[in-house]
C-alpha positions as CSV (number, residue, x, y, z in Angstrom):
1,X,-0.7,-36.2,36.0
2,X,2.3,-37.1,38.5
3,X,3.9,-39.9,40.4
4,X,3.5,-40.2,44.5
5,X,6.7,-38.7,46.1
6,X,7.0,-39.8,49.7
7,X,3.3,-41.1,50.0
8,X,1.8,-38.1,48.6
9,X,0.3,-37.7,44.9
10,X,3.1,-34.5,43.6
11,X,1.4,-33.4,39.9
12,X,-1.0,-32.0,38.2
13,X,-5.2,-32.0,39.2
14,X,-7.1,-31.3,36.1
15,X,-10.4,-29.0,36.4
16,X,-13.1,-28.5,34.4
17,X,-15.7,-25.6,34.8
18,X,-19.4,-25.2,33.9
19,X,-18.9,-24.6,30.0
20,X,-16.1,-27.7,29.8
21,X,-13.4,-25.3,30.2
22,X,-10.1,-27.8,30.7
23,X,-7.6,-26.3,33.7
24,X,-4.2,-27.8,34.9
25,X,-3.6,-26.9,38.4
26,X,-0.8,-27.4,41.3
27,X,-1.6,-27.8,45.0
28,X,-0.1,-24.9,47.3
29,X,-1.2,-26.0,50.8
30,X,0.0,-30.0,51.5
31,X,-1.4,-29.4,55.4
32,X,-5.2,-29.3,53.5
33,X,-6.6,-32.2,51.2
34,X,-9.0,-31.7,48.1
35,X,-10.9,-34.1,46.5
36,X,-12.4,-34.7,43.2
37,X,-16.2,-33.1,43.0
38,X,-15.0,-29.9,45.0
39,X,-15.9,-26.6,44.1
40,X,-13.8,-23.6,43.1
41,X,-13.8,-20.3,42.6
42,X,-10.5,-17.7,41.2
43,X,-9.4,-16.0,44.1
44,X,-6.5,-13.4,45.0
45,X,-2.9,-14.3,46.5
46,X,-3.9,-12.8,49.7
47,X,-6.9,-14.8,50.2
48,X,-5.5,-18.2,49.7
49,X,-3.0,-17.3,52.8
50,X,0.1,-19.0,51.2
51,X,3.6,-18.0,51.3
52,X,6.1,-16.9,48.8
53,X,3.5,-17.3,46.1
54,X,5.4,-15.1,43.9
55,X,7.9,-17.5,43.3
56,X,5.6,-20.2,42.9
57,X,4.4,-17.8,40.5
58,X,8.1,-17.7,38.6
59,X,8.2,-21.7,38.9
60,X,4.9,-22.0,37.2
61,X,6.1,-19.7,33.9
62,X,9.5,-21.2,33.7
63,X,8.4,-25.2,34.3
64,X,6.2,-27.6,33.2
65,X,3.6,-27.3,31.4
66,X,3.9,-23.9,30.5
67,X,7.2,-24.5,29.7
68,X,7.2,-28.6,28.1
69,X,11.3,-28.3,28.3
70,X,12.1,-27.8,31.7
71,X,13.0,-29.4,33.9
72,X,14.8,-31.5,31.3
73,X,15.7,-35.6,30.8
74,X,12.5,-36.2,32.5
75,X,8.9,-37.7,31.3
76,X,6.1,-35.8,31.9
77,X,5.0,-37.3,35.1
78,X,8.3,-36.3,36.5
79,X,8.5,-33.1,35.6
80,X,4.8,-32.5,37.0
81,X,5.9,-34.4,40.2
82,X,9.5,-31.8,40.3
83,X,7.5,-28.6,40.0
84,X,5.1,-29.6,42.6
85,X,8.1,-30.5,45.1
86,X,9.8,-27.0,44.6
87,X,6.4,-25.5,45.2
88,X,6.0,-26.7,48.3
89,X,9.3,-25.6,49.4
90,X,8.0,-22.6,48.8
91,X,4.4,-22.6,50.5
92,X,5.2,-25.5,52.7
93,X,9.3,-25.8,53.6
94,X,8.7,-29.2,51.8
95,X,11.6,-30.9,51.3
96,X,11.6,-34.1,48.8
97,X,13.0,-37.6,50.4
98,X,16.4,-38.2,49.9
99,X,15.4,-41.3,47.9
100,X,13.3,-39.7,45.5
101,X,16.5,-39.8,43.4
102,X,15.1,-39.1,40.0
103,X,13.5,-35.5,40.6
104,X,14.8,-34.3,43.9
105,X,17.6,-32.8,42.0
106,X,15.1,-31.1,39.3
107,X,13.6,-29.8,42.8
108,X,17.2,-28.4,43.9
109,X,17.4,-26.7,40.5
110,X,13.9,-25.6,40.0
111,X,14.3,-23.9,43.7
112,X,17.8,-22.4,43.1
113,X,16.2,-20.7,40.1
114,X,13.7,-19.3,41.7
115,X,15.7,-17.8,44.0
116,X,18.2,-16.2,42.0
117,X,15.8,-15.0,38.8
118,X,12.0,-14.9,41.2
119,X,9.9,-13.7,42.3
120,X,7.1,-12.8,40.1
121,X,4.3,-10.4,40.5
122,X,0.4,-11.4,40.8
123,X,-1.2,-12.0,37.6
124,X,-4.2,-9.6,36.5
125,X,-7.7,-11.8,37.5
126,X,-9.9,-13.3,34.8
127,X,-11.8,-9.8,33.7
128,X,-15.5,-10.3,34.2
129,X,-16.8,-7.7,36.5
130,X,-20.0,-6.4,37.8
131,X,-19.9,-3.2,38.8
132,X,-20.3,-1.3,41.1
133,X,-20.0,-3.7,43.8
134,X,-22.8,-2.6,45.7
135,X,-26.4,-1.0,44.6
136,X,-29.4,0.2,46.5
137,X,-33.0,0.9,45.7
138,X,-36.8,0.4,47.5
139,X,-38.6,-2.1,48.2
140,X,-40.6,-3.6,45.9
141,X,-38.4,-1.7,43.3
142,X,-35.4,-2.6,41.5
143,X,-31.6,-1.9,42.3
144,X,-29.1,-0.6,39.9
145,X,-27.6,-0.4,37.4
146,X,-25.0,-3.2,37.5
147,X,-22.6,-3.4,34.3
148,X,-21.4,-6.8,33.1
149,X,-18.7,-6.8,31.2
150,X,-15.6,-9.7,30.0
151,X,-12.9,-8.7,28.4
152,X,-11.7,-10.8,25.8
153,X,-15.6,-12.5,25.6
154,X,-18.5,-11.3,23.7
155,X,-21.3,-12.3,25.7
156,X,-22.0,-12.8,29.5
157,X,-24.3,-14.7,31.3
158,X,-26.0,-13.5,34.0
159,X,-28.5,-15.2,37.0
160,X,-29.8,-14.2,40.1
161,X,-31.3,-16.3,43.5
162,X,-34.8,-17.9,43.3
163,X,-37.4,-14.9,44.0
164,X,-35.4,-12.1,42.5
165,X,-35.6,-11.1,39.1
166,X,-33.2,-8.8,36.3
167,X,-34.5,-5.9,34.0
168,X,-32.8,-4.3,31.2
169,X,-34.4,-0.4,32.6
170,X,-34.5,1.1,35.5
171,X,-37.9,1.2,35.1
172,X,-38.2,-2.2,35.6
173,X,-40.7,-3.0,32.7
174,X,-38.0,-5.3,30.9
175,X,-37.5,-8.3,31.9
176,X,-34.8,-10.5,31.4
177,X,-34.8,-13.8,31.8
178,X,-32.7,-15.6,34.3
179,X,-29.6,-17.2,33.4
180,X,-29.6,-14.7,30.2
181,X,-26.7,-14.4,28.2
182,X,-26.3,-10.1,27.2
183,X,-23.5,-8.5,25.5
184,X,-20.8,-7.4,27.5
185,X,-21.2,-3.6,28.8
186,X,-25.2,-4.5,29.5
187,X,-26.9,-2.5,32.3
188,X,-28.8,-5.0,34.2
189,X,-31.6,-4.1,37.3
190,X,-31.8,-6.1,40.0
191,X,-35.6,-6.5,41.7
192,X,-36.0,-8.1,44.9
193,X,-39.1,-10.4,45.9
194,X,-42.0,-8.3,47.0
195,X,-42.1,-6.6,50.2
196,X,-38.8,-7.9,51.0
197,X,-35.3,-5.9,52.1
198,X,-33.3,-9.1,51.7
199,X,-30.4,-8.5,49.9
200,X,-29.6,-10.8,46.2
201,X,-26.4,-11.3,44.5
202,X,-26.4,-10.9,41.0
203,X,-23.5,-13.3,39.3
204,X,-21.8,-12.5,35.8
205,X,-19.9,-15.5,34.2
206,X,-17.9,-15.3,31.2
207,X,-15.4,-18.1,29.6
208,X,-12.5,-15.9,29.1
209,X,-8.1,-16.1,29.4
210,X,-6.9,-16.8,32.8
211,X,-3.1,-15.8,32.9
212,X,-1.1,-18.8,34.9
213,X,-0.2,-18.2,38.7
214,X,-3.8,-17.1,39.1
215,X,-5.0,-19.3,42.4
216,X,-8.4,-20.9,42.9
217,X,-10.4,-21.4,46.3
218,X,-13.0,-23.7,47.8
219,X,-16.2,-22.4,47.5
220,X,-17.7,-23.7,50.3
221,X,-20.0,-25.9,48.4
222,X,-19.6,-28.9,49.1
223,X,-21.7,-30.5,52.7
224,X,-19.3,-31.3,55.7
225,X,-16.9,-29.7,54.3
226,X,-15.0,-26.4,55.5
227,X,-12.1,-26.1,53.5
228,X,-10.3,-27.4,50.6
229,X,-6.7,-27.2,49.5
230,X,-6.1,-23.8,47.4
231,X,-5.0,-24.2,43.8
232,X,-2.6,-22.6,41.3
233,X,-2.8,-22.3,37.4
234,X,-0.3,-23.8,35.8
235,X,-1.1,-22.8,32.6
236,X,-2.6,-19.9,31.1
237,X,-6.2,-21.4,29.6
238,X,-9.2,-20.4,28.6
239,X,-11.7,-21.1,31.5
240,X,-14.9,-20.0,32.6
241,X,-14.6,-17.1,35.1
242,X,-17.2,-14.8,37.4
243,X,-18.3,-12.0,39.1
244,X,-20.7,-10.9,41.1
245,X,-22.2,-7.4,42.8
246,X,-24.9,-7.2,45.8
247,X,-28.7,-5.6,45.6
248,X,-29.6,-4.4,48.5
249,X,-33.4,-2.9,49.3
250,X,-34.5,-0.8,51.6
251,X,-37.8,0.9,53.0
252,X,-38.0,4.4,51.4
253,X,-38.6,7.5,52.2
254,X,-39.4,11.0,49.8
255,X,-37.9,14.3,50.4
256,X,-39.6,17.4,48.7
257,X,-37.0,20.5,48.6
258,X,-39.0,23.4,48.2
259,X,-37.6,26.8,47.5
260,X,-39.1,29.8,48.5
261,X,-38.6,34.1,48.2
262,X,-39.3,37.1,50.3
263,X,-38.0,40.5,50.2
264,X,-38.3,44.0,47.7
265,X,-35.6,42.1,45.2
266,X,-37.5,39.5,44.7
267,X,-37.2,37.9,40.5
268,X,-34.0,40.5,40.1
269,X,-31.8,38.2,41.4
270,X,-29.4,35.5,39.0
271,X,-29.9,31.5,38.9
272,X,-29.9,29.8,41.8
273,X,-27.8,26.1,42.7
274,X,-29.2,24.0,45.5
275,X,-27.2,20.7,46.2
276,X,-29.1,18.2,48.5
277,X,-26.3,16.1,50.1
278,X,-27.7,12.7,51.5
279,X,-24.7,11.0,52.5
280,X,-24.2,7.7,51.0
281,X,-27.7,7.5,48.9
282,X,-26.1,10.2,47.2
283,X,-25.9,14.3,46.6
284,X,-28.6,15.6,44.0
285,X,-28.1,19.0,42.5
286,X,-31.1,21.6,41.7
287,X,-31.1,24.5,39.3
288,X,-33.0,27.4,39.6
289,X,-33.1,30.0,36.5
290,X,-32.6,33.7,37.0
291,X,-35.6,35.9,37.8
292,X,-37.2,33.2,39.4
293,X,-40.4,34.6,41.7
294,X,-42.5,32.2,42.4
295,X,-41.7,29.2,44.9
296,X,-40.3,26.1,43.3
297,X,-40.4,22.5,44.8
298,X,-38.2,19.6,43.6
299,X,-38.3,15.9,44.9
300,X,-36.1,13.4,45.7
301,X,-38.1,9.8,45.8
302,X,-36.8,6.5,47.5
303,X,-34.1,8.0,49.7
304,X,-33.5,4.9,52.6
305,X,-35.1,5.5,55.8
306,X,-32.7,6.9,58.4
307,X,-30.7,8.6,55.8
308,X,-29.8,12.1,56.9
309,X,-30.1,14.9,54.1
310,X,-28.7,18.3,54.0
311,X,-28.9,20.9,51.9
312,X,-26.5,24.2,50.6
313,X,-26.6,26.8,48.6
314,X,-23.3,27.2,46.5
315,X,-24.9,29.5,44.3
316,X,-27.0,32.0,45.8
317,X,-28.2,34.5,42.8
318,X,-26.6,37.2,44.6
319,X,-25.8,40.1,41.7
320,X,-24.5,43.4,41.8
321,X,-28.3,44.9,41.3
322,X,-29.4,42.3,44.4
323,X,-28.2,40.8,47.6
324,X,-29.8,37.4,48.7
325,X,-29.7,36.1,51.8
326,X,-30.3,32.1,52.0
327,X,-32.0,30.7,55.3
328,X,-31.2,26.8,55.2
329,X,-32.8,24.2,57.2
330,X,-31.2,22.0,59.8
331,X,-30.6,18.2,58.2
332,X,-33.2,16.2,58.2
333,X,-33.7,12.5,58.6
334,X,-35.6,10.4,56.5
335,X,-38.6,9.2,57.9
336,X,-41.2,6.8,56.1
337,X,-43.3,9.1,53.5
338,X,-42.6,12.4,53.0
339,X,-40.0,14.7,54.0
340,X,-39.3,18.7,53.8
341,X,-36.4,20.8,53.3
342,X,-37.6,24.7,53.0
343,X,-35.1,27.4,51.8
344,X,-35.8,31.1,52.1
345,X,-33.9,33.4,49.6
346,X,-34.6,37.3,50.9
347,X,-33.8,39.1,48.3
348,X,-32.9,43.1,48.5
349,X,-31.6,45.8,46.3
350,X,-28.3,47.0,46.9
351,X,-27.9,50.5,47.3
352,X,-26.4,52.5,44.2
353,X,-24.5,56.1,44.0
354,X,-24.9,59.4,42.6
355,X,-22.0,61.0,41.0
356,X,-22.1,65.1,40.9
357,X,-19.4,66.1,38.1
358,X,-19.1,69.9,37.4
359,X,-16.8,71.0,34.6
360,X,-15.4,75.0,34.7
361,X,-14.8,75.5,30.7
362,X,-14.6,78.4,28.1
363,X,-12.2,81.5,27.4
364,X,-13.8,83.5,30.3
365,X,-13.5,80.0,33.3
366,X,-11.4,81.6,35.9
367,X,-13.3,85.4,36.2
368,X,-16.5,83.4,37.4
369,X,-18.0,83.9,40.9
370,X,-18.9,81.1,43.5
371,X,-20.9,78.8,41.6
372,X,-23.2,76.5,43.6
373,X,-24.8,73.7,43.2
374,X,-27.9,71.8,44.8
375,X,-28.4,68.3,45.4
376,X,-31.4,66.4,46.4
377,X,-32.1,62.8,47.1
378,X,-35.3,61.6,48.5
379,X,-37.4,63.0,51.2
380,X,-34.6,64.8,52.8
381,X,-32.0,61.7,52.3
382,X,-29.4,64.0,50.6
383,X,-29.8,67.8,50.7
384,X,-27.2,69.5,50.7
385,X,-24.9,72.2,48.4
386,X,-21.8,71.8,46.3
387,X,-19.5,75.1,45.9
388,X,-17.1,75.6,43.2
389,X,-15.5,79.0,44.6
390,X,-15.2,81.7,42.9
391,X,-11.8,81.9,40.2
392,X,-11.6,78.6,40.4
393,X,-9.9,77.3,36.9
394,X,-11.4,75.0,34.2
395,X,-11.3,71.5,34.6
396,X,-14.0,69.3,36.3
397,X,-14.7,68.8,39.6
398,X,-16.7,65.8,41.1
399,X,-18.2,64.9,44.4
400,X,-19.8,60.9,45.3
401,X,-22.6,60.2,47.1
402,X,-22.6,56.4,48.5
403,X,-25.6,54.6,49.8
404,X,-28.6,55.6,48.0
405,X,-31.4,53.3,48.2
406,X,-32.2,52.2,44.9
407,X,-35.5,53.9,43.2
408,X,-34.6,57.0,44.9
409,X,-34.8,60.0,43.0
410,X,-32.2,62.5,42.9
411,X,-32.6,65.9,41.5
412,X,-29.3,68.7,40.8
413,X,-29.8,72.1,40.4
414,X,-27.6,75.7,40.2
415,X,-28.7,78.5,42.3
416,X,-25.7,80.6,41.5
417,X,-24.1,79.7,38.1
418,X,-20.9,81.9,38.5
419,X,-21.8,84.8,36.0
420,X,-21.3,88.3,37.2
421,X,-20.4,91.8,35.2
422,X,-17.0,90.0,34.1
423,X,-18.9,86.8,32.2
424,X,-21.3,85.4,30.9
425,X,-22.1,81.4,31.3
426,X,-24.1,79.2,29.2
427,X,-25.4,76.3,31.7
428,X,-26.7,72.2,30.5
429,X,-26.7,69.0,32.3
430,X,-28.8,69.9,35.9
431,X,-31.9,67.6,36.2
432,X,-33.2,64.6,38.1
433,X,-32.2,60.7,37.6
434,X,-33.0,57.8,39.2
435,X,-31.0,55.9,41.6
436,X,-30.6,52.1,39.9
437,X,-29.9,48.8,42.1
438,X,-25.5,48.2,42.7
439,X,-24.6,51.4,40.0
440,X,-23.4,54.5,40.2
441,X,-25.4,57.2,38.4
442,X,-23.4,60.1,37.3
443,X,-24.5,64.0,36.5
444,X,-22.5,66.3,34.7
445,X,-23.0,70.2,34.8
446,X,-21.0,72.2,32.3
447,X,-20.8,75.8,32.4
448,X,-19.7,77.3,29.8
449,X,-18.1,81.1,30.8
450,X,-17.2,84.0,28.0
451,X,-15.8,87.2,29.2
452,X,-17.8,90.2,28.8
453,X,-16.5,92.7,26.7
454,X,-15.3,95.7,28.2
455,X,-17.4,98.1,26.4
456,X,-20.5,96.7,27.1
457,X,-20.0,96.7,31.4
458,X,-19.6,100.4,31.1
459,X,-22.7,102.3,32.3
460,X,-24.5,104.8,29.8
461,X,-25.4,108.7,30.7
462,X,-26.5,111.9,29.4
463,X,-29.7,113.3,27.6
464,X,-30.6,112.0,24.2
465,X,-29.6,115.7,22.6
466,X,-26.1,115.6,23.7
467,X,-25.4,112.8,22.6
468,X,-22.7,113.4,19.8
469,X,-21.0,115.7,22.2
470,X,-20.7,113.0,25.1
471,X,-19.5,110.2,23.0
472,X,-16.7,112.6,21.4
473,X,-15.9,113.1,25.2
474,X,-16.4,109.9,25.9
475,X,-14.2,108.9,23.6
476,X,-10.9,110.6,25.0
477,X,-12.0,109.9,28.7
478,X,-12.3,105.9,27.2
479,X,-8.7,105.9,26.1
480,X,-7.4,107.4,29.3
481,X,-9.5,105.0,31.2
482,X,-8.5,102.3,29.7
483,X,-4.7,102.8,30.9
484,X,-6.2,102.7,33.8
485,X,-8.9,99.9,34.5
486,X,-7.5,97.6,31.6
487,X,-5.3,95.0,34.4
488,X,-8.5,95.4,36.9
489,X,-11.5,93.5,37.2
490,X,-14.6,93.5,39.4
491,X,-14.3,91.5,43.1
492,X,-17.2,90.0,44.6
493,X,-18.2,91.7,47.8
């Protein structure tokens, strides 16, 4: 649809796809021909290498056909033939003969409005996709998955080369049929032919809304041929659009991760978290529960040969009981069969702490003597003594012991509890614990002091017969004394 302008053909091509899908298309590249038979395929702007395609783009949605109106006072022909002249100004510097009189001023105006109200951006691409682009997997195995999906279409169909085939698991026990048509969103596996790393392309083809300004490329099929004009939409249509996404196959290789623990901590410590990085085929992560004492091996099949794998420990199961220490291997590289990473875990107990707490109390704390205490650890770890000197006050008084091998067994005694002629004490707490991984154990003597009265600390003498007499005496000697060693009490020598 068009008229020639200057020897050339300035219009409309029509295109039809697979499914009879009707396009209307402008040229954007008069230095290339086209031809009726040739193949295309929807491309991007960049691709198609054409200048100031963005106000092509605001041509197409103001003009003819999208818009039947404009340019106005001309037939249809004409207006095809007008649009096509200002777009080649455009892509081209095309300028229409001076005796094209009845569109080369259409052309002046389509091009002046372009300039003053353009350009436009790229239109969004027909929406079939197969993603991701690229998938891997082993040799006489499948790759995958690949999602087909359309927006705006139900169903698509999908095909792959002579030799490879599609499955619906990764399993590869589901076959499905070439040139299928799945719901959008389906998973498909891609195998290859047997024993064979040649790479297949799976296609995805839907017949779905293409927005006009959308541009269209040779495909290359067409024998003797090595290019073809680009085309542009010129309508928004509903055409048959597609996708496609790569398998690729490799030789494979398994890696066994194997876990292993030495040391006195070992099934104390918390979970574990390996993570296997192996670059591009992927990072795989390993969990290994708390308590764990026995080695543990995990695999990783159909890695691609000459992939390099390393592995970390994020997570090492170190606690406040335990402290693990991780060896880790250097990387390996996959070979052909079966490869090892090893990963040692020592696992110790941390050392704990023994608290000694001694609390002075009662109405008589204060008149005590020195009061000592004796603690013990172990086979001569800790042995040493803890003085509260004599007078001291009530309150408690503590002393710490750091860095006492779990297990050990501590033990606190009281040679010399305080009490003298002045008070009495009533002791609890002294005895022996046990010195548990990352804690601190604590042990709390109380002495409880009450003064002696003062009658009692006197000494008793005299025969049993006089003793009436002596007590009368005693009596008035009592009171006197009393004046005098009330305020006094006994020192320690």
């Amino acid at each position: 649809m068009g008229v020639p302008v200057t020897g050339r053909f300035a219009g409309i091509i029509i295109t039809e796809d697979a499914d009879g899908g009707i396009g209307q298309m402008y040229c954007i590249d008069t230095a290339v021909e086209t031809m009726v038979g040739v193949g295309y395929v929807q491309g991007a702007w960049e691709e198609s290498n054409v200048a100031n395609i963005g106000y092509v783009n605001y041509v197409l949605n103001n003009y003819y056909p999208a818009n039947p109106a404009a340019p106005a006072g001309l037939t249809a022909n004409q207006q095809a033939a007008a649009v096509q002249g200002a777009i080649w100004y455009f892509t081209d510097g095309y300028l229409v003969n001076t005796s094209e009189t009845v569109i080369r001023g259409a052309v002046e105006a389509i091009v002046a409005d372009a300039q003053a109200n353009g350009p436009l951006v790229e239109p969004p691409p027909p929406n079939v996709t197969v993603t991701p682009p690229v998938a891997a997997g082993p040799a006489g195995g499948v790759a995958g998955p690949f999602t087909v999906a359309a927006e705006g279409a139900a169903e698509v169909t999908v095909s792959v080369p002579t030799g490879y085939t599609m499955f619906a698991d990764a399993a590869g026990t589901v076959p499905i049929p070439n040139g299928s048509t799945v719901t959008s969103g389906t998973q498909v596996w891609v195998g290859g032919p047997p024993a064979s790393t040649d790479p297949g392309v799976l296609s995805a083809r839907a017949s779905v809304s293409v927005q006009t300004g959308n541009v269209y490329l040779y495909d290359g099929g067409n024998p003797g041929m090595d290019n073809a004009q680009p085309l542009i939409l010129a309508a928004s249509t509903v055409l048959e659009a597609a996708a496609g996404a790569t398998a690729e196959f490799f030789v494979p290789g398994d890696l066994v991760v194997n876990k292993v623990f030495a040391g006195g901590g070992i099934g104390s410590q918390g979970a574990i978290t390996l993570t296997v990085d192996c670059a591009e085929a992927g990072a795989f992560v390993f969990d290994i529960p708390a308590g764990t004492a026995a080695p543990v091996s995990n695999s990783v099949t159909d890695l691609p040969v000459g992939t390099v794998c390393a592995v970390a420990e994020e997570v090492t199961g170190s606690t406040v009981e335990v402290t693990v220490t991780p060896v880790l291997p250097e990387p390996v590289t996959i070979a052909e069969g079966e490869n090892v990473l090893e990963v040692t875990n020592t696992v110790e107990f941390n050392p704990g702490s023994l608290v000694v707490a001694k609390t002075i109390s009662g109405s008589g704390a204060g008149l005590q003597d020195d009061v000592v205490l004796h603690v013990q650890c172990g086979d001569g770890l800790i042995d040493e003594t803890f003085v509260i000197p004599e007078e001291t006050t009530a309150d408690t008084y503590t002393r710490r012991y750091e860095g006492i091998p779990a297990g050990v067994l501590c033990r606190v005694s009281e040679p010399a509890s305080g009490a003298n002629e002045d008070v009495t004490v009533e002791t609890s707490g002294t005895g022996e614990v046990a010195i548990l991984p990352g804690q601190s154990q604590a042990v709390e003597v109380v002495n409880v002091y009450a003064p002696v009265p003062y009658t009692e600390r006197l000494p008793k003498t005299g025969a049993d017969g006089m003793t009436g007499l002596a007590l009368a005496g005693g009596g008035i000697m009592l009171a006197g004394a009393l004046l005098v060693l009330g305020p006094s009490r006994r020192r320690s020598s």
